[in-house]
Structure formats: structure tokens, C-alpha cells
C-alpha atoms as an extended CHARMM CRD file, in Angstrom:
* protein
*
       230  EXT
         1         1  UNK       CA            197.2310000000      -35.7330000000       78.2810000000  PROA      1               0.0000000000
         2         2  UNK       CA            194.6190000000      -33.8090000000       79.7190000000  PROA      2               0.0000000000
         3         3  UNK       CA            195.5390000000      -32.5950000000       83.5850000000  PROA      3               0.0000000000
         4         4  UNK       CA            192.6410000000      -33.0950000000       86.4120000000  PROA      4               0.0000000000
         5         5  UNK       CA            191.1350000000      -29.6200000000       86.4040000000  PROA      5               0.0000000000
         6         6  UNK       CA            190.8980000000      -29.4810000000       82.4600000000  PROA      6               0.0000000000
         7         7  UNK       CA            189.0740000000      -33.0460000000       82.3230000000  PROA      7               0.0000000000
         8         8  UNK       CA            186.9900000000      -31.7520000000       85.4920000000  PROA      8               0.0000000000
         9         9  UNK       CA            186.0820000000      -28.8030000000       83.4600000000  PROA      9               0.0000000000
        10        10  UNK       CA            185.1110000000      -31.4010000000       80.1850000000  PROA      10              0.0000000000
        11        11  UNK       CA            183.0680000000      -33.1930000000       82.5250000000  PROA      11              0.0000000000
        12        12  UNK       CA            180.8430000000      -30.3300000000       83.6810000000  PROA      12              0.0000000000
        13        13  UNK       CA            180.5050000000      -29.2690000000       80.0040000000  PROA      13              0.0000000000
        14        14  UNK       CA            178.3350000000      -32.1820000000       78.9410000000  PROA      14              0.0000000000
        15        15  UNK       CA            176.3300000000      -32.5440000000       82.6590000000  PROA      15              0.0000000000
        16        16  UNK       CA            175.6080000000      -28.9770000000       82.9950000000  PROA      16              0.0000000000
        17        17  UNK       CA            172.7390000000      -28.3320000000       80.7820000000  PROA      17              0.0000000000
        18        18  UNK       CA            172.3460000000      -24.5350000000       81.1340000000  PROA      18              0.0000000000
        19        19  UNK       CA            173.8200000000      -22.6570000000       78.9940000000  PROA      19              0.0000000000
        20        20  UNK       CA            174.4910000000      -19.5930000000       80.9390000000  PROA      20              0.0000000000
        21        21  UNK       CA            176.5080000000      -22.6110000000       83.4470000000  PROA      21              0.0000000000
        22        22  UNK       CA            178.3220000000      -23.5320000000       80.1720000000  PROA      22              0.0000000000
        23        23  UNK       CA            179.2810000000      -19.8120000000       78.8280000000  PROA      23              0.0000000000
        24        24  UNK       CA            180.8460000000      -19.7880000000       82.6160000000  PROA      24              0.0000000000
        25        25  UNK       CA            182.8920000000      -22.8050000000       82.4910000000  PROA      25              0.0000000000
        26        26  UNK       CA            184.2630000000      -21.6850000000       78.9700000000  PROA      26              0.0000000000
        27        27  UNK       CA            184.9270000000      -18.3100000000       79.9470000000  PROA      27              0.0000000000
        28        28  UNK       CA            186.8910000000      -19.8190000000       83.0200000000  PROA      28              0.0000000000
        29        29  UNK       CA            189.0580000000      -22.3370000000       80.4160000000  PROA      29              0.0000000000
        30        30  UNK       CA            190.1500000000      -19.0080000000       78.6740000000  PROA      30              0.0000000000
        31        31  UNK       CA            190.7780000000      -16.9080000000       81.1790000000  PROA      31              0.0000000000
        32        32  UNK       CA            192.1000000000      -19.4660000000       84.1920000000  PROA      32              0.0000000000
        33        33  UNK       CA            193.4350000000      -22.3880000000       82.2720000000  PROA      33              0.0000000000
        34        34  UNK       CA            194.7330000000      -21.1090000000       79.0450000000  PROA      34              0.0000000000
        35        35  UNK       CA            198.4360000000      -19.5440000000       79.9570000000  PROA      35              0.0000000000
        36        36  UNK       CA            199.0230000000      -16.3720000000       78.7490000000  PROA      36              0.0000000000
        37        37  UNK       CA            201.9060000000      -13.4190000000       78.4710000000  PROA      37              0.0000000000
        38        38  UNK       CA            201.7390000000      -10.2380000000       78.9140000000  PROA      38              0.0000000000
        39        39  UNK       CA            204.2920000000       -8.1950000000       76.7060000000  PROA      39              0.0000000000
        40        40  UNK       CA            205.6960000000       -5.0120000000       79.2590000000  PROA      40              0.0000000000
        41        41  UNK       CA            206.1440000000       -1.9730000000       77.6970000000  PROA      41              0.0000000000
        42        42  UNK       CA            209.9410000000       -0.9570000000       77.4910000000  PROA      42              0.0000000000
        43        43  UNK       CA            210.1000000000        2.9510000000       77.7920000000  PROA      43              0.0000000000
        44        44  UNK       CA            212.4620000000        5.1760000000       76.3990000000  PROA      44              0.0000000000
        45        45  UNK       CA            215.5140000000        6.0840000000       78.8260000000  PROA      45              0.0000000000
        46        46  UNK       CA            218.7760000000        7.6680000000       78.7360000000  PROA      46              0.0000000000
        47        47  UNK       CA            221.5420000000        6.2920000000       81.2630000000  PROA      47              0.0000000000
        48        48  UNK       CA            224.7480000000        7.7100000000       82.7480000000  PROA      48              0.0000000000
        49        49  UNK       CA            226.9060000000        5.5760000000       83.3790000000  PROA      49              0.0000000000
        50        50  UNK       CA            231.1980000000        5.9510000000       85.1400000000  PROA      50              0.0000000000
        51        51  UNK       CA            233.8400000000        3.5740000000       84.4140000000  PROA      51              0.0000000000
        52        52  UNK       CA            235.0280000000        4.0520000000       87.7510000000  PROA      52              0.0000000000
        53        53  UNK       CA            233.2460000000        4.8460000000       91.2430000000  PROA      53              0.0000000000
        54        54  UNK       CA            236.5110000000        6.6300000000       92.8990000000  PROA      54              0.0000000000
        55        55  UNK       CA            239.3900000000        8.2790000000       91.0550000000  PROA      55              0.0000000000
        56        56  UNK       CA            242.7430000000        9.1600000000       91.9620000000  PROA      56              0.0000000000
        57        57  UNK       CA            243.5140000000       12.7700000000       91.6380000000  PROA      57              0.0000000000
        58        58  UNK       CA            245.5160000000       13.3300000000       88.1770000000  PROA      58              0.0000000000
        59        59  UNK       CA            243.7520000000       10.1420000000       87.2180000000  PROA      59              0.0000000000
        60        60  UNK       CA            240.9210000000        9.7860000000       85.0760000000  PROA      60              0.0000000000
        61        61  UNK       CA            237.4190000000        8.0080000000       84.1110000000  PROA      61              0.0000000000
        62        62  UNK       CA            235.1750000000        7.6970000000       81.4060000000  PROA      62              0.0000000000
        63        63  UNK       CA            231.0270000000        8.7750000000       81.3940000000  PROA      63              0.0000000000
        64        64  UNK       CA            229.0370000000        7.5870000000       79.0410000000  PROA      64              0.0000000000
        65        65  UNK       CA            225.2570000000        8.4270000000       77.9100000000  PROA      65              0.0000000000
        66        66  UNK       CA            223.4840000000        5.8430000000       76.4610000000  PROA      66              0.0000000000
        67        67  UNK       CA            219.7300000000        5.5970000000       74.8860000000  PROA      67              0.0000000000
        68        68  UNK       CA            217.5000000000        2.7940000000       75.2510000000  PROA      68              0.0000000000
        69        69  UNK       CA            214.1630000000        1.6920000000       73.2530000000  PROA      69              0.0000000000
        70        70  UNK       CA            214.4420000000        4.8270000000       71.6680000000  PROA      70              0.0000000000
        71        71  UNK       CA            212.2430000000        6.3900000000       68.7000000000  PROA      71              0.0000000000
        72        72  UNK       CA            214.5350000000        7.5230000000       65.9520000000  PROA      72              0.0000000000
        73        73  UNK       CA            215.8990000000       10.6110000000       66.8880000000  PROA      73              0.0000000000
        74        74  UNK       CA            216.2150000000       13.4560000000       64.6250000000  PROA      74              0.0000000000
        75        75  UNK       CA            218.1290000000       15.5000000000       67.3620000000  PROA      75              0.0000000000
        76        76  UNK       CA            218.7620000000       16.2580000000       71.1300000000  PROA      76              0.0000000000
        77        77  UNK       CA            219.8230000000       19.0700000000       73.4240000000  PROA      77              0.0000000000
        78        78  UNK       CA            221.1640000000       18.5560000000       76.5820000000  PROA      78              0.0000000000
        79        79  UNK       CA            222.9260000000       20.2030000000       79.7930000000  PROA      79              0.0000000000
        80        80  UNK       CA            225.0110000000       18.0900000000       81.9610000000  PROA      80              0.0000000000
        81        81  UNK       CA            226.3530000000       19.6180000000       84.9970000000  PROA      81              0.0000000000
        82        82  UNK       CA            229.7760000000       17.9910000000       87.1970000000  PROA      82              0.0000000000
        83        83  UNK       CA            231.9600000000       18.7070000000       90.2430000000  PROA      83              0.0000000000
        84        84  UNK       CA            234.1940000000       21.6260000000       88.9890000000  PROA      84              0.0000000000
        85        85  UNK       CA            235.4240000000       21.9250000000       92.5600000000  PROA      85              0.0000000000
        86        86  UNK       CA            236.8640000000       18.0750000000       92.3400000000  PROA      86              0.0000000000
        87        87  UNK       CA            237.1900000000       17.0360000000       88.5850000000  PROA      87              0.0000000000
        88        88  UNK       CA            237.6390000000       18.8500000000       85.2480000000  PROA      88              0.0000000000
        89        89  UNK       CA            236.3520000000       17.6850000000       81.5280000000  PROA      89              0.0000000000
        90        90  UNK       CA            239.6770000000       16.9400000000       79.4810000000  PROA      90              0.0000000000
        91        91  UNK       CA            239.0180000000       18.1620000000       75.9900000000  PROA      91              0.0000000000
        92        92  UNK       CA            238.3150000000       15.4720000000       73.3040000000  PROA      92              0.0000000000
        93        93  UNK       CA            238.1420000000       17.9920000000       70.3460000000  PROA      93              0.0000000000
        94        94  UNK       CA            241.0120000000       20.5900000000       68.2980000000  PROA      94              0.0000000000
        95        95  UNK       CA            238.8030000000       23.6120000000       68.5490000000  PROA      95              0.0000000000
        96        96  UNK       CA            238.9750000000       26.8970000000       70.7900000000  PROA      96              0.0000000000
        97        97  UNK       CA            236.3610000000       25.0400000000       73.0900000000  PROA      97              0.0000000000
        98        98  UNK       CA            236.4200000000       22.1200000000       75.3420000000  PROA      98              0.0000000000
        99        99  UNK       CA            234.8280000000       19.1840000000       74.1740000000  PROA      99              0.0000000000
       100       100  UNK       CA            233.1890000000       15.8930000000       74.5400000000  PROA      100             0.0000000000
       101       101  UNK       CA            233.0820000000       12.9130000000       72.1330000000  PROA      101             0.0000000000
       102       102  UNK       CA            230.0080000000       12.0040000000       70.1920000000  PROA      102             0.0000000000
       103       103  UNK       CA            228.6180000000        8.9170000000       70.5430000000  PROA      103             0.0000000000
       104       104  UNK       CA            227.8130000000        6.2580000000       68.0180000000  PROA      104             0.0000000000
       105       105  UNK       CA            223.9330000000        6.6420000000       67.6610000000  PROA      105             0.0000000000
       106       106  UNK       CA            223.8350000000        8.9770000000       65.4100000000  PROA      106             0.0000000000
       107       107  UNK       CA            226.4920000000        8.9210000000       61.8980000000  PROA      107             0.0000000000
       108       108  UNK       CA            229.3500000000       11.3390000000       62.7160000000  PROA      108             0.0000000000
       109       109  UNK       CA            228.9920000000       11.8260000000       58.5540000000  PROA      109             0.0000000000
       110       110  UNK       CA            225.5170000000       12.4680000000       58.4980000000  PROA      110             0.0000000000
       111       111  UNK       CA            224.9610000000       14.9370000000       61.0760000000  PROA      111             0.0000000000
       112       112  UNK       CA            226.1600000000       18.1930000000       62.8660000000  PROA      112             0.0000000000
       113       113  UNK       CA            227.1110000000       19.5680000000       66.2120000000  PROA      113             0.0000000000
       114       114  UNK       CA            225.0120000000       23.0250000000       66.8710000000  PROA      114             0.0000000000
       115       115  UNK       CA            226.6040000000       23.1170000000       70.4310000000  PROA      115             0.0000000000
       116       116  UNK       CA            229.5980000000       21.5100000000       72.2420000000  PROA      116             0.0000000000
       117       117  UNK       CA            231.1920000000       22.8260000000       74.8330000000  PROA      117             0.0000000000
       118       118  UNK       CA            232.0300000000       22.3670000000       78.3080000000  PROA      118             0.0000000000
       119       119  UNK       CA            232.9210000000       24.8830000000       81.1150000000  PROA      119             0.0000000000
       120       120  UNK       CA            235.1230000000       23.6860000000       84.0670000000  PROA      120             0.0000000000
       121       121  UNK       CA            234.9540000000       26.9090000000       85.7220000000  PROA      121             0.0000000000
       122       122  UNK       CA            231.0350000000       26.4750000000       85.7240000000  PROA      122             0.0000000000
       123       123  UNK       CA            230.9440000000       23.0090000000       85.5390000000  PROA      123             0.0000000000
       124       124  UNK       CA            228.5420000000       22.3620000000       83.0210000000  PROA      124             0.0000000000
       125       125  UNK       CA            228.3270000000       20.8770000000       79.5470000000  PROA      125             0.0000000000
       126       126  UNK       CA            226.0700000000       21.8520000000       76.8570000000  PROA      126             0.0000000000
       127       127  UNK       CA            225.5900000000       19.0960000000       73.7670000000  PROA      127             0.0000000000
       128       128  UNK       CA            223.0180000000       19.6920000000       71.0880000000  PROA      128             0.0000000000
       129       129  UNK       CA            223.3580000000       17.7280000000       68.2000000000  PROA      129             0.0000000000
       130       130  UNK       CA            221.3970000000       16.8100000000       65.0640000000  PROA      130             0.0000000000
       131       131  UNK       CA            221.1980000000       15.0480000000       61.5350000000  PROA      131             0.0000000000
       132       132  UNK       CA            221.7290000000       16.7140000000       57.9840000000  PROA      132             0.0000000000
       133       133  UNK       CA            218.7490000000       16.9350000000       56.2790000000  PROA      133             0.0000000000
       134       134  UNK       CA            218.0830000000       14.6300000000       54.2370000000  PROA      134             0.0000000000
       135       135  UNK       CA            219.6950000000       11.8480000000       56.3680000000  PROA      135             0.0000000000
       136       136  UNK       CA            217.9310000000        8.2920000000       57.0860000000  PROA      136             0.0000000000
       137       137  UNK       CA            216.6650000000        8.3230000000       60.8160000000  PROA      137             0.0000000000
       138       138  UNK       CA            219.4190000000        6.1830000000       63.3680000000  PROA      138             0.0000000000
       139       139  UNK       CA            219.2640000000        2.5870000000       62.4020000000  PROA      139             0.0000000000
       140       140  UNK       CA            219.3570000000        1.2530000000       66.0080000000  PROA      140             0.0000000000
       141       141  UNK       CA            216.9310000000        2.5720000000       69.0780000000  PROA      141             0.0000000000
       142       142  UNK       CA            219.7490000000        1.9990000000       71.3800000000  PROA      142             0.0000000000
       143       143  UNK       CA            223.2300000000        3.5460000000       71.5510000000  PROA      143             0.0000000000
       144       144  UNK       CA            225.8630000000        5.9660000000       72.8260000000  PROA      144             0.0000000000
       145       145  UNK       CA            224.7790000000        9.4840000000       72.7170000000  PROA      145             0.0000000000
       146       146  UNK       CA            228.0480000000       10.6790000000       73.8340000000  PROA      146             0.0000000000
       147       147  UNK       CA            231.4200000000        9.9850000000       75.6090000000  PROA      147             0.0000000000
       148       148  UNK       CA            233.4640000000       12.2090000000       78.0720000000  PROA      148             0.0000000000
       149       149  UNK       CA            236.4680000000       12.0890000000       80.2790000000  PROA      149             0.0000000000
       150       150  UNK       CA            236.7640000000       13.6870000000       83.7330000000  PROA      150             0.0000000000
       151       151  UNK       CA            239.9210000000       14.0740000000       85.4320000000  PROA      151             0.0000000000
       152       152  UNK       CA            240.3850000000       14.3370000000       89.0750000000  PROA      152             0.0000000000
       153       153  UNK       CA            241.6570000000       17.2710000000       90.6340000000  PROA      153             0.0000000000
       154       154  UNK       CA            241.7970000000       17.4500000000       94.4830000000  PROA      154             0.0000000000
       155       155  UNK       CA            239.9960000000       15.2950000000       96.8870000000  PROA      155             0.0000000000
       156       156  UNK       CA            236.4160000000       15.2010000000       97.5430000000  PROA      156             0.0000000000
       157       157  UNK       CA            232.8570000000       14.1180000000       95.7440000000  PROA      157             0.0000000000
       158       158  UNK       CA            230.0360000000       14.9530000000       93.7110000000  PROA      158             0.0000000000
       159       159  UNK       CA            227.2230000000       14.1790000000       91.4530000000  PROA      159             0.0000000000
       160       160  UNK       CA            227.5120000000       14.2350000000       87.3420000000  PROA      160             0.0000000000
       161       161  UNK       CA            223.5180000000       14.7660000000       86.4140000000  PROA      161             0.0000000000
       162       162  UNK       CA            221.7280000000       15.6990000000       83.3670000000  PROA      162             0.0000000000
       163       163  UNK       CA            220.4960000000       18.8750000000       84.1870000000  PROA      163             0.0000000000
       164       164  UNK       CA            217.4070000000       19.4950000000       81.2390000000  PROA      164             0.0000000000
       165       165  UNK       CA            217.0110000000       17.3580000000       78.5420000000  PROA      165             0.0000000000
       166       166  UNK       CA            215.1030000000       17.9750000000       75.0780000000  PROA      166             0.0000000000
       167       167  UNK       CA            214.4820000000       15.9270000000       72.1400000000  PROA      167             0.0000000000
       168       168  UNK       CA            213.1530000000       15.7100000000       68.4090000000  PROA      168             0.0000000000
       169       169  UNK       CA            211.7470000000       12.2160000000       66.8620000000  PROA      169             0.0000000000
       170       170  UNK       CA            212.3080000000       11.9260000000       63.4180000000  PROA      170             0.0000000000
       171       171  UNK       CA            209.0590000000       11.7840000000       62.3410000000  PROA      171             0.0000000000
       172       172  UNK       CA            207.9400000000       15.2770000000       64.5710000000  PROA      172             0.0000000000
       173       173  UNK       CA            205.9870000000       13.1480000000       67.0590000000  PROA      173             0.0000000000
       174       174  UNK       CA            205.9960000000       14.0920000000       70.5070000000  PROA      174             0.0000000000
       175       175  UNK       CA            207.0630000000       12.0180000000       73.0410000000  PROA      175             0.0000000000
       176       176  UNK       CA            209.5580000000       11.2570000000       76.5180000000  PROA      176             0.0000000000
       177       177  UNK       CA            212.6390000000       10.2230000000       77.4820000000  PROA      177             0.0000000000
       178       178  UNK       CA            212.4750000000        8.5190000000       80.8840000000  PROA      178             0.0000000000
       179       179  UNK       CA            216.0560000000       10.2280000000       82.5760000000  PROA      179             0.0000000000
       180       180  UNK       CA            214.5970000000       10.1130000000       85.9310000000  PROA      180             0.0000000000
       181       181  UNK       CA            217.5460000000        8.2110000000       87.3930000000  PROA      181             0.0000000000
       182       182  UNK       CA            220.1620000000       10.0430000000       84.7570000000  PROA      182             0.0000000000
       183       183  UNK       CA            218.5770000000       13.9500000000       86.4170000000  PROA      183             0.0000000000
       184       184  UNK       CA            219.4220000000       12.2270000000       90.1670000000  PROA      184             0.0000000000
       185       185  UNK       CA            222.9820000000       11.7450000000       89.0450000000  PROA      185             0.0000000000
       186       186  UNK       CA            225.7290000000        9.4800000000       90.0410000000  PROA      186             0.0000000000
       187       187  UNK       CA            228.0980000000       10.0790000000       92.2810000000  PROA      187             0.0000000000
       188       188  UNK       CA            232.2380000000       10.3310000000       92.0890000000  PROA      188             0.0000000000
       189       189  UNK       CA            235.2160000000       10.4620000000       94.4050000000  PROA      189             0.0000000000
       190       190  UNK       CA            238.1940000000       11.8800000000       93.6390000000  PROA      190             0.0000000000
       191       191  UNK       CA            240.7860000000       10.6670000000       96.1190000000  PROA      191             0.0000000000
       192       192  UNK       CA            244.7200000000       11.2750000000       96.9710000000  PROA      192             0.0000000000
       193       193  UNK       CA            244.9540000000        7.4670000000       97.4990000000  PROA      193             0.0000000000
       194       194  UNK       CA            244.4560000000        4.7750000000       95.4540000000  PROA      194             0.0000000000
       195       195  UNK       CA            240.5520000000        2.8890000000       96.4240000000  PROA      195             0.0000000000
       196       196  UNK       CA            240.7280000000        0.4700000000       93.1120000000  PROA      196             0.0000000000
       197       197  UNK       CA            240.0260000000       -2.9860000000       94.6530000000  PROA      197             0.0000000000
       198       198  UNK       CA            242.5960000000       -4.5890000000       92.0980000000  PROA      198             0.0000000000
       199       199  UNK       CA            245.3330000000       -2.3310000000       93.1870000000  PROA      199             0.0000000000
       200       200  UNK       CA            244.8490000000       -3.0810000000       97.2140000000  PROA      200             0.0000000000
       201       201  UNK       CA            245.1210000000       -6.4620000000       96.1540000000  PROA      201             0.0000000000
       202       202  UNK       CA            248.1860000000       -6.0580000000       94.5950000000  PROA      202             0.0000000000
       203       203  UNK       CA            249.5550000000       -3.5510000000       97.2480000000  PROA      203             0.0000000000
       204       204  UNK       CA            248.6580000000       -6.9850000000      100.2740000000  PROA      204             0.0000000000
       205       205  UNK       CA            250.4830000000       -9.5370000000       97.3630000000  PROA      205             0.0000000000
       206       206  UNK       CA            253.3940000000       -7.0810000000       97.6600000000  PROA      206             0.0000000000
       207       207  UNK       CA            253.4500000000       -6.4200000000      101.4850000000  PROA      207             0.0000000000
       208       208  UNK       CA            252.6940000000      -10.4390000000      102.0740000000  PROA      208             0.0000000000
       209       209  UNK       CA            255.7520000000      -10.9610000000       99.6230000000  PROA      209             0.0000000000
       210       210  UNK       CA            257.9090000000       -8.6570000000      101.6370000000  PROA      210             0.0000000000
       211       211  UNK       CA            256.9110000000      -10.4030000000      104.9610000000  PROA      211             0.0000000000
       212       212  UNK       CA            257.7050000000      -13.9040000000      103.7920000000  PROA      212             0.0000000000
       213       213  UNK       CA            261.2310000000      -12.6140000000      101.9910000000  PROA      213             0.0000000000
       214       214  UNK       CA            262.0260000000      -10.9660000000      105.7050000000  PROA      214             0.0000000000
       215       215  UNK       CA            261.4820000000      -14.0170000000      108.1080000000  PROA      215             0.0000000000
       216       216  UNK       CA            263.4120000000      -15.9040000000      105.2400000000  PROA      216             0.0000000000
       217       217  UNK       CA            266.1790000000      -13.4300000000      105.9360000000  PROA      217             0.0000000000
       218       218  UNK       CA            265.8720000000      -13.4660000000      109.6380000000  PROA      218             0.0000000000
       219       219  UNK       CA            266.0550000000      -17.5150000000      109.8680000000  PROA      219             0.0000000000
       220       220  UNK       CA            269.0320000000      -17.4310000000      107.4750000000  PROA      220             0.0000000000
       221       221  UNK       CA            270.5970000000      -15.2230000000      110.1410000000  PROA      221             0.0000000000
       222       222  UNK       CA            270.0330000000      -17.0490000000      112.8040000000  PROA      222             0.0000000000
       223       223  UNK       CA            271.2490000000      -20.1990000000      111.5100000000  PROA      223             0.0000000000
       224       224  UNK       CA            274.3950000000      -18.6660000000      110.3860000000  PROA      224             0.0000000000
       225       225  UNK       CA            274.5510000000      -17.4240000000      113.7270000000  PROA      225             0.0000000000
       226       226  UNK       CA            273.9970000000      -20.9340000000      115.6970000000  PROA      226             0.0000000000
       227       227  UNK       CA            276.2920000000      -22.2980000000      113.3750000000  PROA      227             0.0000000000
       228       228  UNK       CA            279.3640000000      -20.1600000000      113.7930000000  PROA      228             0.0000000000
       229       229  UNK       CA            278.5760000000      -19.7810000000      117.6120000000  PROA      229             0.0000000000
       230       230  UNK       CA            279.4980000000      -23.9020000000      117.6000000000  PROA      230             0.0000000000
């Protein structure tokens, strides 16, 4: 069924007799009348992301690095910078060096680590990584790049960032990574006390539980006491 406006516009096709009118109403139908979509653009981006906000010292949390809408990657080189004052990187790896885990974007059998190591003296972690020639390109545009743990030391806060970020496309074409928001950072808090929402939770159950068990106690007591006082 035809709504108001569209038979309106039907209408004026057969009155109107000029044909520059006509080439106006038509062009209206497509352009006002006929729905349309418009398809955004998704642009390539690489996201840091914590497990946990606040950590308690000699506790730790997992960062991970992830790519989105990505080109296939031939290989990337990266500096990632972190708190030395307030959290250290635990080692993932069984050489001399400390390091990080690789991720799952590209195969662990089909490619090669050309730097990775992290400093918690300096606080910063270097990760350049690339295929084996002749390996197929990724077969997913989104994944981990890599995985790391940092565990609290002492109290306090600071950002984990991506310092400078460089990559190759498989095919040699130039083109960006959006790590806008990944180069701000996110932010971590090592703390002596415990700030997990679950745990306070269970820390009022427990105190509540106490309470309760107490005034149970006392009115025990003082019924014992009425009782032998008769």
C-alpha cells in the first residue's frame, strides 16, 4: 500500500506537464523517499585493555593488545612503556630476558620474534614480531597481538601506553593503525588493600554474619541470666 506522500508524489507526476517539474519530483522519490544506508567505515585500531582497574600489591593482572579491522599483517614493532615505580612485568618466557606472551593473531609456528624483552628497571617493553617467509598472511583481521602480566609492587598509580607503534601489511601497502586511545594509556592502582568490589562484598557478608552470631550470643546470655536469677 502506497503511504500519502508517495501517492501525492504519483499524483503530481501525471498533472505536472513539464518535464523539468517531473525530473524534480523523481529526483525527490530517490533521494527523500527511497530509504537508504550508509555503510561506516571501520578503521584499523589496536586496544589495551587490564583485567583489573586496581591491584593488590603481590597481586597480579593481565594486559592485553588486541587488533581490530586489520589488513593482514606481515609484522609489527612496538614499545610499550608501564609504572616501574608501582608494578613489574613477570616473565612469561625460559630465556635470559623477560618476556611477554604472544598473542594469537599471528601462528606461533609460522613466524618469529626479532625482539622481546621487557625492562622493569626502565619500564618499558619492546615487541617486534613477524612471519616466516613464505607464510599465508593472518587469517582473521582481528586478534590478540600479545598478552602480559604485571604484578604490583608498592602502592600508588600509573599509565601502561603504547609508546611508538610501526607496522608492515602483507602485501607492502602503506597504511595506519588508529592507537590514539592505546598512546593515552590506561591507568592502574596498585594498592595495600583489597578495592575488588566482590571481595568488599564478601568482607560486609562476613562482618553482617559476625553481628547477627553476637546478639544471638548476647540474648542467649541474658536469658540464661533471667532464668537462673528466678
Amino acid at each position: 500500500m502506497q503511504s500519502k506522500s508517495d501517492l501525492y508524489v504519483t499524483l503530481a507526476l501525471f498533472v505536472v506537464k513539464d518535464n523539468k517539474m517531473k525530473t524534480s519530483i523523481m529526483l525527490y522519490l530517490i533521494f527523500a523517499l527511497i530509504p537508504f544506508q550508509v555503510i561506516a567505515e571501520t578503521k584499523p585500531t589496536l586496544s589495551i585493555e587490564s583485567e583489573k582497574s586496581f591491584v593488590r600489591v603481590g597481586y597480579e593482572t593481565s594486559v592485553d593488545l588486541t587488533l581490530q579491522n586489520v589488513p593482514p599483517l606481515y609484522g609489527v614493532e612496538m614499545v610499550i612503556t608501564f609504572p616501574e615505580k608501582f608494578f613489574e612485568v613477570v616473565d612469561s618466557g625460559k630465556q635470559s630476558d623477560i618476556q611477554i606472551e604472544p598473542g594469537n593473531y599471528f601462528d606461533p609456528k609460522k613466524s618469529h620474534f626479532l625482539i622481546n624483552k621487557a625492562d622493569n628497571t626502565k619500564g618499558i617493553i619492546w615487541y617486534t614480531m613477524s612471519l616466516l617467509n613464505p607464510a599465508p598472511p593472518p587469517s582473521s583481521n582481528n586478534g590478540r597481538l600479545c598478552k602480559f602480566y604485571l604484578k604490583a609492587k608498592q602502592p600508588g598509580k600509573g599509565n601502561i601506553k603504547i609508546a611508538s607503534l610501526k607496522v608492515a601489511s602483507y602485501d607492502g601497502k602503506p597504511f595506519d593503525i588508529d592507537f590514539e586511545e592505546a598512546s593515552k594509556g590506561i591507568t592502574l592502582i596498585a594498592s595495600d588493600k583489597s578495592l575488588d568490589p566482590n571481595e568488599s562484598k564478601s568482607s560486609s557478608n562476613q562482618t553482617l554474619i559476625i553481628i547477627l552470631l553476637s546478639s544471638i550470643v548476647v540474648l542467649l546470655l541474658i536469658i540464661i541470666f533471667r532464668q537462673n536469677k528466678k
